[in-house]
SETIKOL-762868 format. One record per residue (C-alpha): x negated, y, z negated; residue in three letters. Coordinates in pm, whole numbers, padded with zeros to 5 digits, always signed. Layout:
N
XYZala;...
END
This chain:
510
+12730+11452+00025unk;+12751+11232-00255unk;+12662+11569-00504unk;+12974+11786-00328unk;+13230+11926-00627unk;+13505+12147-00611unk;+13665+12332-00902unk;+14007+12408-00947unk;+13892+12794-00933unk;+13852+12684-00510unk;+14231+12649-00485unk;+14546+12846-00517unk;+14647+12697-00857unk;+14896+12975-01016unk;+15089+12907-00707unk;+15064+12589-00509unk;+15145+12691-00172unk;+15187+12404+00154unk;+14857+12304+00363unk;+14924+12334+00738unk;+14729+12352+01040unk;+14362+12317+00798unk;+14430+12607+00509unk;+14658+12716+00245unk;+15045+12886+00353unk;+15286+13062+00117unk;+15593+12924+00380unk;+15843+13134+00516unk;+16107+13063+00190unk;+16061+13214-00100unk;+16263+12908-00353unk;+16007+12804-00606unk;+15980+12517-00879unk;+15803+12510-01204unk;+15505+12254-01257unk;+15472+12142-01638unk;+15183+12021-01857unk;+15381+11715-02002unk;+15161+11723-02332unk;+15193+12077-02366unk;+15561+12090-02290unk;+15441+12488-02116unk;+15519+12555-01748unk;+15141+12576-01602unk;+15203+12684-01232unk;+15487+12755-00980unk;+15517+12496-00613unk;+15591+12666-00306unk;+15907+12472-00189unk;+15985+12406+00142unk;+16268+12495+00372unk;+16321+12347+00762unk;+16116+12597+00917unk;+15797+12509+00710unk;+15840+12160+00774unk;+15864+12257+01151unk;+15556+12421+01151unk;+15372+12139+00981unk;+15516+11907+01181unk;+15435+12117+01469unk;+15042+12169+01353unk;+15055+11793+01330unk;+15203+11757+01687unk;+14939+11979+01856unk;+14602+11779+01637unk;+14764+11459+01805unk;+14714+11538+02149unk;+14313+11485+02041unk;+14265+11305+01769unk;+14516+11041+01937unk;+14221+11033+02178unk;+13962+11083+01939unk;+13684+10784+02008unk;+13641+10493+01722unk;+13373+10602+01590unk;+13436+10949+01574unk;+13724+10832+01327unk;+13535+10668+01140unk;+13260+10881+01077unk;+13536+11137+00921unk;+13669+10832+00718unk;+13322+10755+00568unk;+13286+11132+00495unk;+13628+11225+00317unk;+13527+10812+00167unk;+13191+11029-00015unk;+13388+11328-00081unk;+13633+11126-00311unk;+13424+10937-00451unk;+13175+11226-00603unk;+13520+11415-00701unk;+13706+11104-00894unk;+13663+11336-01219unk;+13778+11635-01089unk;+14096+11515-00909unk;+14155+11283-01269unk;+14185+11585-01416unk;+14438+11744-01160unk;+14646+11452-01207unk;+14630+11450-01631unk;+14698+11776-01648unk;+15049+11785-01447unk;+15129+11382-01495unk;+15049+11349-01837unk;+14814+11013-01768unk;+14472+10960-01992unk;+14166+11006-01762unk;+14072+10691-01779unk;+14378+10572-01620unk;+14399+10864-01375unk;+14093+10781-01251unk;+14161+10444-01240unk;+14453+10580-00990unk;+14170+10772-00768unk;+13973+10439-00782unk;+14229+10223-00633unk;+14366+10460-00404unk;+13978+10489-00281unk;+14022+10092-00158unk;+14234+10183+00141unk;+14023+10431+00223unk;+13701+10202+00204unk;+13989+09924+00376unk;+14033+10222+00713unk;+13665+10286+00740unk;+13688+09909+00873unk;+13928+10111+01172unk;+13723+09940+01468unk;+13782+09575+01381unk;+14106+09635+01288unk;+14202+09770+01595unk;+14049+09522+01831unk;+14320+09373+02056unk;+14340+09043+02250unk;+14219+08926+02583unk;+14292+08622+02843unk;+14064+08604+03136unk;+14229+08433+03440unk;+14553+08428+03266unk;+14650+08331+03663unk;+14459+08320+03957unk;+14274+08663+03956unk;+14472+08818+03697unk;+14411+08924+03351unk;+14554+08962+03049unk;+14515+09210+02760unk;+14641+09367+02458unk;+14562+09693+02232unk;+14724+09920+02015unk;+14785+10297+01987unk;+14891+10573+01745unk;+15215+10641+01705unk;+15209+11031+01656unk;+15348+11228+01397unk;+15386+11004+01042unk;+15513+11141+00745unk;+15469+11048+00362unk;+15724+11092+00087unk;+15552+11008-00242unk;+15657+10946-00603unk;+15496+11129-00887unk;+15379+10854-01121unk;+15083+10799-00877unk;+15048+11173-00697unk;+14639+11037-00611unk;+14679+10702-00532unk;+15007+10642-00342unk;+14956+10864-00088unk;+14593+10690-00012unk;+14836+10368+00040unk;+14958+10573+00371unk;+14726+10850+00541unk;+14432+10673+00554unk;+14537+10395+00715unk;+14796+10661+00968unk;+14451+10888+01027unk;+14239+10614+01047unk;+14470+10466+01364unk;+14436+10805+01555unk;+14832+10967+01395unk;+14817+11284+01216unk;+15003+11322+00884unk;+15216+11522+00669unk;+15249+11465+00334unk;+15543+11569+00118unk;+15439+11482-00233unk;+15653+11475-00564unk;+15702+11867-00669unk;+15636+11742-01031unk;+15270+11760-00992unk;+15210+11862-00635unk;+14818+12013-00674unk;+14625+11677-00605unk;+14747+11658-00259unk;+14637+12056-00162unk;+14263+11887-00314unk;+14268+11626-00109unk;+14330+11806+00148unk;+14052+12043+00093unk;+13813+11740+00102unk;+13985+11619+00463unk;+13850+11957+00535unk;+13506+11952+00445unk;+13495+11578+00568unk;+13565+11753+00908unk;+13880+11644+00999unk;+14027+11847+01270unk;+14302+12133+01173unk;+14607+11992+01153unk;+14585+11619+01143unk;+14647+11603+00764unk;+14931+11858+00678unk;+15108+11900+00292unk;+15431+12049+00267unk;+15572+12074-00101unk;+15924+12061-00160unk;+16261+11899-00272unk;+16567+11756-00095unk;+16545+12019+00149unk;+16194+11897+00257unk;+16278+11547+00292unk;+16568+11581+00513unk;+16438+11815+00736unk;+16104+11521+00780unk;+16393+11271+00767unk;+16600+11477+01120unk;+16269+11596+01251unk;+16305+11434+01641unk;+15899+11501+01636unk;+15813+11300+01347unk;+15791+10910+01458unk;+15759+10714+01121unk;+15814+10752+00772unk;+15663+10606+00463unk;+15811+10633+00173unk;+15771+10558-00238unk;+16009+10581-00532unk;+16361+10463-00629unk;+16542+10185-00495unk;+16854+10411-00432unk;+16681+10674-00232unk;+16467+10432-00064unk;+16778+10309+00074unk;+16882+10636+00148unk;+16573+10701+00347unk;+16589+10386+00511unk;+16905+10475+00625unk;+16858+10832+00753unk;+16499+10792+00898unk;+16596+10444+01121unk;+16930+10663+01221unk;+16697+10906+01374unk;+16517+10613+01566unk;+16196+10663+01316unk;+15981+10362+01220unk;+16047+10345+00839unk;+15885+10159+00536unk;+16088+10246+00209unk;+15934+10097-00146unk;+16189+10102-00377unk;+16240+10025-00778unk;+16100+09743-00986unk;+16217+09562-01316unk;+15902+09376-01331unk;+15927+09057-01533unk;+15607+08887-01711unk;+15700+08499-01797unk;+15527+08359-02146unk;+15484+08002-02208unk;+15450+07832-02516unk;+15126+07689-02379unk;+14988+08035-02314unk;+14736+08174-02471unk;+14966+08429-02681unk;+14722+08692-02779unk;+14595+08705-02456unk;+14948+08721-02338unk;+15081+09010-02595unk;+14760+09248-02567unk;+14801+09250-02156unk;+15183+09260-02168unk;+15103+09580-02403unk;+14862+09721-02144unk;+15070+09648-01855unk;+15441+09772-02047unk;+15260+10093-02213unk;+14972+10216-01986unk;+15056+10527-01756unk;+15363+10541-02009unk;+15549+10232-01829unk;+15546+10520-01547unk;+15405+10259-01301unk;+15635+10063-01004unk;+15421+09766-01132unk;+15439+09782-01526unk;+15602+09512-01659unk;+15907+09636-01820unk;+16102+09276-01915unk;+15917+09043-02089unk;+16059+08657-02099unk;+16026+08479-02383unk;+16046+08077-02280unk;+16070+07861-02588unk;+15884+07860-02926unk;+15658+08143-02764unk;+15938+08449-02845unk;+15858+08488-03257unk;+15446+08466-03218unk;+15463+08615-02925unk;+15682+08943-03032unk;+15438+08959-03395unk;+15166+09026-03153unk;+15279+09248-02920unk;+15448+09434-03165unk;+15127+09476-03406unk;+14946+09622-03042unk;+15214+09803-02983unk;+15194+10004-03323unk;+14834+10052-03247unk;+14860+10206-02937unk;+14709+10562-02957unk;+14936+10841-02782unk;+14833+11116-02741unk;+14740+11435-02456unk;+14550+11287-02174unk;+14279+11484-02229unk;+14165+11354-02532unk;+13900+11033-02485unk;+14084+10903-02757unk;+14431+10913-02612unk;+14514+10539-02493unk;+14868+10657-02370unk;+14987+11003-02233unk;+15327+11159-02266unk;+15621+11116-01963unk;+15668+11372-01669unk;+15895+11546-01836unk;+16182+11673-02043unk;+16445+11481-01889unk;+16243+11114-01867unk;+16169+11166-02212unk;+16547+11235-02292unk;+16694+10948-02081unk;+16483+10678-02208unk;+16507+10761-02586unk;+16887+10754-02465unk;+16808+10418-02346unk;+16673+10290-02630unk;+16971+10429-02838unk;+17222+10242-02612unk;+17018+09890-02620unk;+17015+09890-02992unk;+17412+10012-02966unk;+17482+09722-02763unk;+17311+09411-02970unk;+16916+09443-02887unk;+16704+09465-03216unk;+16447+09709-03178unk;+16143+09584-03307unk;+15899+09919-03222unk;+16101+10224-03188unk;+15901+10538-03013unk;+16147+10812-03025unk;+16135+11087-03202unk;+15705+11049-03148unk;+15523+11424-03204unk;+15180+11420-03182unk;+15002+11716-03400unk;+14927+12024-03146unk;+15113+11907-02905unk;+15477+11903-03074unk;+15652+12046-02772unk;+15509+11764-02535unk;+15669+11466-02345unk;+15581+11212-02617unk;+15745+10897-02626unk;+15575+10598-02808unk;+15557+10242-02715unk;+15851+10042-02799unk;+15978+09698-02830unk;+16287+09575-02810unk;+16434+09159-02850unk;+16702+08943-02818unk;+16752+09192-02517unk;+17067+09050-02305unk;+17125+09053-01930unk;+17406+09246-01938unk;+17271+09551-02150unk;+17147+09849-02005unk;+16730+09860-02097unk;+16773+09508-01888unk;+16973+09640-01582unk;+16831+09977-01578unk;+16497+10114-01443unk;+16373+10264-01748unk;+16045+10375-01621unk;+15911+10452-01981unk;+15717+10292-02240unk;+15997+10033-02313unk;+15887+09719-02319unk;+16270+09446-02321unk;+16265+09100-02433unk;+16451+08829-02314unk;+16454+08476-02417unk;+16464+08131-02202unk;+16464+07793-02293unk;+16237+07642-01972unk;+16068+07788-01688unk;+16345+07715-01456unk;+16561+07912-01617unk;+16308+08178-01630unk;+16275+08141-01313unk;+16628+08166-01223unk;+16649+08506-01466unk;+16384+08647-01224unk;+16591+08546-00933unk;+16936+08727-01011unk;+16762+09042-01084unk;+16832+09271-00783unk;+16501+09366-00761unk;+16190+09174-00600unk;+15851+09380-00632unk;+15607+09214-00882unk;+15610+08963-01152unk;+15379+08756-01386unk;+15366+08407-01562unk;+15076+08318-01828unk;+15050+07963-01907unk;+14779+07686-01956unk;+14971+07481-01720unk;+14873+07500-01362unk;+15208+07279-01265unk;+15436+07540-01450unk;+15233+07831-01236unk;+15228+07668-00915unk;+15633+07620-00937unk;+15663+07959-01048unk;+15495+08090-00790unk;+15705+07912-00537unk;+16069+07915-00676unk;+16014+08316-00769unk;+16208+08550-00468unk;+15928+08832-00563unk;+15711+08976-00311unk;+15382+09013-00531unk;+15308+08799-00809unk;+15008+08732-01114unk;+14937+08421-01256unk;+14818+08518-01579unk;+14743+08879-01416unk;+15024+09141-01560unk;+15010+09383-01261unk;+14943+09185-00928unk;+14861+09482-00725unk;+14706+09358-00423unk;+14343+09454-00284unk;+14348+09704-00024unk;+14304+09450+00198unk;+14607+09274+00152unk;+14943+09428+00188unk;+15139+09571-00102unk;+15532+09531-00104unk;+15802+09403-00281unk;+16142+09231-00169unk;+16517+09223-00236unk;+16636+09577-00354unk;+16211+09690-00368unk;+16185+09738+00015unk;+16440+09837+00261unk;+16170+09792+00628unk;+16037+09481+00742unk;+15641+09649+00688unk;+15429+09600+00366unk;+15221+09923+00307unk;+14852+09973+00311unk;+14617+09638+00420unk;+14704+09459+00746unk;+15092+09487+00799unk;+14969+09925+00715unk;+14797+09906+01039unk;+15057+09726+01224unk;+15317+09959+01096unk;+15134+10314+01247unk;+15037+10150+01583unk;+15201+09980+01862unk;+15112+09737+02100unk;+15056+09793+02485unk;+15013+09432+02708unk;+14824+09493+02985unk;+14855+09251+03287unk;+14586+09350+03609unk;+14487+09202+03918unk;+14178+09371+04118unk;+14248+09179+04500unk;+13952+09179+04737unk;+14166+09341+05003unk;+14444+09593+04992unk;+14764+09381+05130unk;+15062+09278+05056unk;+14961+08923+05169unk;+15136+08669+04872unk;+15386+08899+04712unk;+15715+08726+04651unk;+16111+08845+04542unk;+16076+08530+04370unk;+16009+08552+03925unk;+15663+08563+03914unk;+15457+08278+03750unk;+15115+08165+03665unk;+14950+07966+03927unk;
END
């Protein structure tokens, strides 16, 4: 197993059509979009988009697999897990390159993506003790009490493109693993790694139909969103859609988890270590591009650490090597596309317009061979102000704003009137400073001295405020409890068949 490849030359890669019911479908529309290769700037394939009636026979695919793999036995589960679990793992390389190639990532990083995404699998292959339920022997006199929990059917996944590998791993694995079957709907900006990983479902031998991919737009994701046979809905990517999602799929009585938007802040004390604070808030503003939900895109400045601390992360900053992700040497890739790479140049423009002082300034970046690619460099800007838009805006780009405090408190209180809630960061010597940090901050995932606090599979991965719109964390323990629910079951077993000490009266325990 561990020896299995696949090339790209095993799937349809000119045109990327949806995966329902265990192969490859054109759909019944004929709409289309264009898939780019950011470094190249050239269109490299054409998606298949979907309309309702593809999403209706995924959804229906999905809806017939359930009626056995909802009964599918523990361990037949798992052995599949286990299986697709080798099948990843001897293809990391080969699904990096998927990714690189229509993302714009460096391999390194998009196999870092692969890696982490592989967690949750390893987490589901744990399916039988996560699933074990509760039980109280002679709850009453000669009657039992126990609980399990069950599948909840159809689940859907609506994923962001920054992580086209990795986020969806936060959600089918953990859906399949509990007995649901699954359609994906992945972003349309680089759709192919999700028609690979379902190949490798395949050879893993999970039955037709439990893992579905329809590619699409809008369309797509309202038709999953009205669906009545589609029971829950995961979903990654802006705050405002999340809340648009959240809205739409709870209207149509669908269990929903909705990750929003991030302005991730990283706090720097004077008593931190300051090069060890500039080269990771370099690595965690600049890698993937600041095209993460975790990269840390506001930097806080508390004290006398703001001029050391911006000499050093500027100098790293300037050294940062952009370039195709191809290239071994490349430490940064280019953005998605045209328009990111437009908007956040145009974001840079406006924060220098409105006061900030730019102290590394990436626009304009071409990189020799590639001049029609995505390129933006790294880019620092100070004295950045609450009010101005590279603060208040989600930049998602290699932007890196700096604001400066006079204590942690009122650090602390800067992180707190941001809107949004997902991650955040604090290096410092002192373990007091951390410890208050960590427990004044309203921020669902946090790093002491750790820029991107992304939780082990198993723990839970969410955010709060404006970064989550469900009461469910995805992936780890509150994954599981969000695609099951639980059945109580109360039983007697009487030595005789009468109706000898039944009673109109509220029953109790005795």
């Amino acid at each position: 197993m561990a020896n299995v490849s696949i090339s790209r030359g095993d799937l349809p890669m000119s045109v990327i059509e949806h995966w329902i019911g265990g192969s490859p479908t054109a759909g019944a529309g004929g709409r289309r979009g264009a898939v780019f290769n950011p470094a190249t700037g050239q269109q490299q394939h054409e998606v298949v988009l979907a309309d309702h009636a593809d999403v209706d026979a995924a959804v229906a695919a999905a809806t017939t697999a359930f009626g056995s793999w909802g009964q599918a036995s523990l361990s037949a589960r798992t052995k599949v897990m286990f299986a697709f679990r080798e099948l990843v793992n001897a293809n990391v390389q080969e699904l990096a390159g998927i990714i690189s190639d229509e993302h714009g990532k460096v391999l390194s990083d998009a196999a870092g993506e692969v890696q982490r995404g592989l967690e949750v699998v390893e987490f589901a292959c744990g399916i039988p003790q996560l699933l074990k339920g509760d039980y109280s022997d002679q709850a009453s006199s000669g009657v039992d009490v126990f609980s399990f929990r069950e599948p909840l059917g159809v689940c859907a996944g609506i994923t962001p493109f920054n992580f086209p590998a990795m986020v969806p791993m936060w959600m089918y694995p953990v859906a399949i693993a509990c007995g649901n079957t699954f359609v994906l709907k992945p972003s349309e900006r680089d759709p192919s790694a999700a028609n690979f990983v379902a190949e490798l479902w395949r050879r893993a031998g999970l039955p037709d139909g439990v893992f579905n991919v329809v590619h699409g737009d809008k369309v797509a994701v309202d038709a999953l969103l009205q669906h009545p046979g589609v029971a829950a809905i995961s979903f990654v990517g802006s705050t405002p859609i999340a809340r648009y999602i959240h809205q739409e799929a709870a209207a149509s009585g669908k269990r929903v988890q909705a990750l929003g938007g991030a302005k991730n802040h990283a706090i720097v004390l004077p008593d931190a270590d300051l090069e060890f604070a500039a080269n990771h808030l370099a690595a965690a503003a600049f890698g993937s591009a600041g095209e993460r939900c975790m990269a840390i895109s506001a930097a806080v400045a508390v004290g006398g650490a703001g001029d050391p601390l911006m000499e050093l992360v500027s100098r790293r900053a300037a050294e940062v090597v952009v370039g195709p992700g191809r290239d071994p040497r490349s430490e940064m890739g280019p953005v998605v596309s045209a328009a990111a790479k437009q908007r956040i140049e145009s974001l840079i423009g406006t924060g220098e317009q409105q006061g900030a002082k730019v102290l590394v300034d990436g626009r304009g970046l071409s990189v020799e061979g590639f001049e029609d690619g995505f390129f933006v460099g790294p880019t620092v800007i100070d004295q950045v102000e609450t009010g101005m838009d590279v603060y208040t805006e989600e930049i998602f780009g290699p932007v890196l704003s700096v604001v400066r405090a006079e204590s942690v408190d009122a650090a602390i209180a800067l992180v707190n009137a941001n809107p949004y809630g997902n991650g955040t960061a604090i290096f410092t010597g002192s373990g007091e400073a951390a410890r208050r940090f960590q427990r004044g901050v309203h921020v669902g995932m946090i790093g002491v001295n750790v820029p991107i606090p992304v939780p082990m599979a198993y723990y839970s991965f969410g955010g709060w405020k404006d970064s989550l719109f469900g009461d469910r964390h995805i992936h780890g323990p509150e994954g599981v409890s969000f695609y099951t629910r639980g059945k109580v079951v109360t039983s007697r077993w009487p030595h005789v068949t009468s109706v000898h000490g039944a009673s109109l009266q509220f029953p109790t325990a005795l």
